[in-house]
C-alpha positions in Angstrom: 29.1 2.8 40.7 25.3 3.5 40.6 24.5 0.3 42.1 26.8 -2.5 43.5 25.8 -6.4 42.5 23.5 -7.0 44.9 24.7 -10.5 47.1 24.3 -14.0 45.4 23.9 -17.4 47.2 27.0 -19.3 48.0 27.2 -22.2 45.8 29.2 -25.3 45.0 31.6 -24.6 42.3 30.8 -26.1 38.1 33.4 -27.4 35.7 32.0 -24.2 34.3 32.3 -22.1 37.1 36.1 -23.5 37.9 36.9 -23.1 34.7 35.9 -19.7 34.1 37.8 -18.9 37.3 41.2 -20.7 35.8 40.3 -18.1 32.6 40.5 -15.2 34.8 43.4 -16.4 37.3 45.3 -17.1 33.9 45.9 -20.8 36.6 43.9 -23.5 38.2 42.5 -21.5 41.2 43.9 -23.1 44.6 41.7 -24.3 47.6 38.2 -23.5 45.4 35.6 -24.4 48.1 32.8 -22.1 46.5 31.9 -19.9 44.4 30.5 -16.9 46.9 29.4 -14.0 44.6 28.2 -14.2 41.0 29.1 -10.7 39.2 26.0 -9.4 36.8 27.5 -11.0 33.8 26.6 -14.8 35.6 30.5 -16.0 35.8 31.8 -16.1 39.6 33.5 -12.8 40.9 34.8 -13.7 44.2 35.3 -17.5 45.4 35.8 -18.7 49.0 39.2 -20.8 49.1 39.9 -23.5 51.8 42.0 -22.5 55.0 44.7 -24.5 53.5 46.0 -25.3 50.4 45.6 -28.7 49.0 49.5 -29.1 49.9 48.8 -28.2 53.4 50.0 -24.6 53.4 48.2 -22.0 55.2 45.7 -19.7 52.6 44.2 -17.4 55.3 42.8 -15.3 52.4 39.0 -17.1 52.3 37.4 -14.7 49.6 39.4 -14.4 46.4 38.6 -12.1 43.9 39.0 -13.5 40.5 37.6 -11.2 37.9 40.5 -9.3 36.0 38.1 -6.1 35.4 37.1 -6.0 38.7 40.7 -6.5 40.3 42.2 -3.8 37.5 39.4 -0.6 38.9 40.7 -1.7 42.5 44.0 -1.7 41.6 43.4 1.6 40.5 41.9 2.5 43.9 45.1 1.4 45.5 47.1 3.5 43.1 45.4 6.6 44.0 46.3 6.0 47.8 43.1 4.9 48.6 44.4 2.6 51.4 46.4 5.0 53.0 43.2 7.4 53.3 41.4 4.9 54.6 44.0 3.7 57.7 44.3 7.2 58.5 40.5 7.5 59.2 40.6 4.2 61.1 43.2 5.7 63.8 40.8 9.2 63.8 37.2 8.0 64.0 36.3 4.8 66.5 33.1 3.9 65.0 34.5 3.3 61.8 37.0 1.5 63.7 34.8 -1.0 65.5 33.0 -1.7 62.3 36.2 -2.6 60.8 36.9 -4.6 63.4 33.6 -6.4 63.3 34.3 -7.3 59.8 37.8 -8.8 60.8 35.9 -10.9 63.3 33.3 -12.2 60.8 35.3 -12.8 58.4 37.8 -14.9 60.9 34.4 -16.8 62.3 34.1 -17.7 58.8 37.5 -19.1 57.9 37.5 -20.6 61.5 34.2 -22.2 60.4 35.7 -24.1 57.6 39.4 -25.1 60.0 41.1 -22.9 62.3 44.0 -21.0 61.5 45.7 -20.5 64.5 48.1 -17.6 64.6 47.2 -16.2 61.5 45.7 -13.0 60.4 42.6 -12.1 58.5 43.2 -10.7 55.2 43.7 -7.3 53.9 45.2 -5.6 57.1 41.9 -6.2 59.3 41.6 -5.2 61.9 44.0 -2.2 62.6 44.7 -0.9 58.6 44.4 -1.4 55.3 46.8 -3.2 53.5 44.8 -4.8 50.6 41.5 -3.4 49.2 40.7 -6.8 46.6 40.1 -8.8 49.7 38.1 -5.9 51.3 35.8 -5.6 48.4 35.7 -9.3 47.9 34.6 -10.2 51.3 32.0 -6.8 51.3 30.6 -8.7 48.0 30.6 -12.3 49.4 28.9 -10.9 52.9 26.7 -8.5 51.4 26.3 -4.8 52.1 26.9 -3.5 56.1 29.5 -6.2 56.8 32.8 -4.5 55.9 32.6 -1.0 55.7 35.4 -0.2 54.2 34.9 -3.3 51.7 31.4 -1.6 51.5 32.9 2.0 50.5 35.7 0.6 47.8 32.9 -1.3 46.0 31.1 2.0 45.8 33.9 3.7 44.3 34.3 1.5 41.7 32.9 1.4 38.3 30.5 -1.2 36.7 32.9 -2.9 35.6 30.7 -5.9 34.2 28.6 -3.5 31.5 30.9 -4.9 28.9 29.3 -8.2 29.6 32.0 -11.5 30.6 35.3 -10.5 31.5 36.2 -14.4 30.0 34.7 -16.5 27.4 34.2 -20.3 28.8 33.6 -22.9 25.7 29.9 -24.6 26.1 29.7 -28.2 27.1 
């Protein structure tokens, strides 16, 4: 990717903007709190989900990707062992390894900000591997660039994937 979407401002979810995510879920998203990066094309790319679900179930996942495009060039990533490559170089190199652990920290200050999860992990194999790159890249987008580096380094290996324009169409009000 030439250039990543640069960070948006955290905002309070539309009928639009929840609507568009249920589009590119194919379901009602669960827990929407926020919508806490905008992709290029103007719909919401990743959204921040409560601790818990509305049921009362633990969701310790707070960014969410939700656009399909986005979620497909990842999925991609992971195919080509991406993950793998990149807990390898955690165990070899210890800066890279207290970055990565910085990001598991901020984003458990975060979710911790919102209600406490005792017990329960961050998201995406923080901080000792790398289980899961859509919550890396979606928490590198919703914290901006420097936060997660290895959020920070998937996101540059992707393409631009809104040039197409809306990954969804949502009907006008």
């Amino acid at each position: 990717m030439q250039t990543p979407p640069p960070p948006t401002e955290r905002t309070e979810p539309t009928e639009a903007d929840t609507a568009a995510c249920a589009r590119q879920l194919g379901r009602p998203p669960r827990g929407l709190r926020a919508i806490a990066h905008r992709c290029p094309c103007g719909l919401p790319d990743v959204v921040e989900t409560s601790p818990r679900l509305p049921d009362g179930s633990p969701f310790p996942t707070l960014y969410y990707l939700t656009c399909p495009r986005a979620a497909s060039a990842i999925g991609t990533l992971e195919a080509e062992g991406v993950m793998k490559e990149m807990t390898d170089r955690l165990a070899s190199d210890p800066e890279l390894a207290a970055a990565y652990r910085a990001a598991h920290e901020d984003y458990l200050r975060c979710r911790d900000g919102i209600e406490e999860l005792t017990g329960f992990p961050s998201a995406g194999g923080m901080p000792d591997r790398v289980k899961c790159l859509h919550v890396l890249v979606a928490h590198a987008l919703a914290a901006g660039p420097g936060v997660n580096p290895l959020g920070d380094e998937a996101l540059a290996m992707l393409p631009e994937w809104w040039w197409r324009g809306p990954c969804v169409q949502v009907k006008a009000e």
